[in-house]
C-alpha positions, 0 to 999 in steps of 0.5 A: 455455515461457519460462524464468522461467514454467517455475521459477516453476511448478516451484517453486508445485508442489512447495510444499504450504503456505506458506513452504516450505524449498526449501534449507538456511535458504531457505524460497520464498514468493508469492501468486498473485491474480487476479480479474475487476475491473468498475469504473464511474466517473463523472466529476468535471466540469461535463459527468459522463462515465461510464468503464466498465473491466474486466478481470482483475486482482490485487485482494486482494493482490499476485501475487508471488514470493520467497525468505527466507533466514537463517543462525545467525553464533553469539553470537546474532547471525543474517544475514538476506535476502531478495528478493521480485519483482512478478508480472503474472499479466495479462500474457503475460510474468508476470514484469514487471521491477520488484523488490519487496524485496531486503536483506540484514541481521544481527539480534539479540535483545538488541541489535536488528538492521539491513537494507540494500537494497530493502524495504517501509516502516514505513507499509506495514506499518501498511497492513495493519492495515485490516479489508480489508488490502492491497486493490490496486485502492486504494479505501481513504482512506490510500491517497491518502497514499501516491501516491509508491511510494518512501513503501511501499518504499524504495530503497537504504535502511537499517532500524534495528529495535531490541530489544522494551522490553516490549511495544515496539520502535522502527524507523527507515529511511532511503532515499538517492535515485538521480539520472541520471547526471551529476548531473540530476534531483531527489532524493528522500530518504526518513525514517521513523519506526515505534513498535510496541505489541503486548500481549495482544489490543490493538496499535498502531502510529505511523509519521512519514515524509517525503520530499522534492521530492515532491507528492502526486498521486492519481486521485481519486474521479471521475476516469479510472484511479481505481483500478487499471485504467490506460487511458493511451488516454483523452486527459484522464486526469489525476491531481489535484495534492492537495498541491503540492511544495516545493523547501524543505519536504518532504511529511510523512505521519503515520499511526496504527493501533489493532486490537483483536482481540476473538476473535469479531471484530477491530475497527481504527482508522487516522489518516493524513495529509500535510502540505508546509508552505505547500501543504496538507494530507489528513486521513483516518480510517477504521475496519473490523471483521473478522469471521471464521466458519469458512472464512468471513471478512467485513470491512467498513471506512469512511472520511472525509477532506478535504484542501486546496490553499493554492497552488490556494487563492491561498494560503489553505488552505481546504478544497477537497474532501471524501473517502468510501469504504466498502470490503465484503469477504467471503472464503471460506477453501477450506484455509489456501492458497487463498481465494475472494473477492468485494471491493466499494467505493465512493468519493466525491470532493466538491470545493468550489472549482475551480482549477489543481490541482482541476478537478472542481466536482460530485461524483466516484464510483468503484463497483468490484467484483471476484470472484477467487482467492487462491493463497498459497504 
């Protein structure tokens, strides 16, 4: 068995609920997520082809494990880590290598607190505000604003969290690019800003981050890979350049959440959108209920956007297509670990100019259905 496989087993099996203390200030952590994923898409193009993909998948959450750790320094001030590493349940290895989060930090009450390293933006974060969280094979609307992985998770970055003023408190984060050695390639520093409101039942969140250097490139609705199944194999695969990069400007986003727990129902709202100057924009809102009853959970969210191109434009950033999902969750709860699910989506591309940058001229769709397990830890 290989080394990392038989720690890992280890470990899930002498935890019996969800960060467990493994050692003195360690607690461990993780979800293992797996289900059988059919997805159907039918091609955006002057001759629609379909693609049928299956297989098994992460589709509720991502499989991952880590570790958490703190210890009190006095004068109330506490030192803080923690490290967390993707796990690929689909492949004969689990472990793929790519790092999750890993930081360390100091936090107080009174005076707020830093993090140094690897870690999830303010965005994500605001990400799991939907009705359906997280969902990974990516059939929310916001999640065509968030093409660049550095723009969920910042590398070689600093986070400032200050102290609650009230019901608020404020973060601001700051990741520093790595180039190839030598000076060659492009850098893409990340700046983002989060505000957080909690009061009572109602919360809210704003978050404003940009990065520079970068387009925001997706696979939309109607075309191949539009979700989380990644067939390299298919030759016109190709992702749709919604808004081109800048050498000058840098791509902002701009998002905003409000959830409103009611007791017997949680209802939210989430803004989102991508703006470079000179090159486009997306414009997305969606809003989703979560309704739980006993061990059952059922949620539903739905979204509309559009989104343009002035360089695929001739300059004129006229509306080049319009953007549509419904997302339906219902999820069966067998302890306060273990979760059965059933996730369904559909999402719809509907471009109205042809160019460089969209080569769709009739509407795309994208039909996903997945039935798994949860394991969280």
């Amino acid at each position: 068995m290989n080394k990392n496989v038989f720690i890992l087993t280890a470990l899930a099996a002498a935890s019996a609920h969800a960060d467990v203390e493994v050692a003195a200030g360690f607690k461990l952590y993780g979800v293992l997520d797996q289900a059988y994923t059919t997805q159907s898409v039918s091609s955006a193009k002057s001759t629609p082809k379909i693609y049928k993909n299956t297989g098994f998948f992460a589709a509720a959450s991502t499989s991952k494990f880590g570790v958490k750790g703190e210890r009190d320094l006095g004068n109330a001030v506490k030192a803080v880590i923690q490290f967390e590493q993707e796990l690929a349940p689909d492949e004969a290895t689990l472990m793929p290598a790519k790092n999750r989060t890993a930081f360390v930090g100091l936090e107080n009450k009174t005076m707020g607190g830093v993090r140094l390293g690897t870690q999830e933006t303010p965005a994500y974060v605001l990400f799991g505000s939907d009705a359906n969280g997280r969902v990974e094979y990516k059939p929310q609307l916001w999640r065509f604003l968030a093409a660049d992985p550095k723009q969920d998770r910042a590398n070689n970055a600093v986070k400032l969290i200050s102290p609650k003023f009230g019901p608020v408190n404020v973060e601001f984060m700051r990741g520093f690019s790595e180039v190839a050695q030598g000076g060659s390639g492009t850098a893409n520093e990340f700046t983002s800003w989060g505000v957080n409101f909690q009061e009572g039942q109602l919360s809210a969140k704003l978050v404003w981050d940009s990065l520079s250097n970068s387009a925001l490139n997706y696979y939309l609705p109607g075309e191949p890979n539009a979700g989380s199944l990644n067939y390299s194999s298919l030759s016109d695969a190709k992702k749709t350049t919604m808004i081109a990069s800048s050498t000058t400007k840098p791509l902002q986003r701009a998002f905003a959440s409000i959830s409103y727990d009611m007791g017997v129902a949680k209802v939210n709202y989430i803004f989102g959108g991508a703006y470079t100057e000179g090159k486009g924009q997306v414009i997305t809102n969606t809003v989703g209920i979560r309704v739980p009853m006993d061990q059952w959970t059922v949620a539903l969210s739905a979204g509309m956007g559009n989104y343009t191109n002035a360089d695929g434009n001739n300059g004129t950033a006229t509306i080049a297509g319009k953007l549509s999902d419904t997302t339906l969750g219902a999820y069966y709860s067998f302890d306060k670990s273990t979760t059965a699910y059933l996730l369904t989506s559909l999402g719809r591309n509907t471009p109205s100019v042809t160019s460089t940058y969209f080569t769709a001229d009739t509407t795309g769709e994208s039909k996903t259905t997945a039935v798994g397990l949860r394991y969280n830890y």
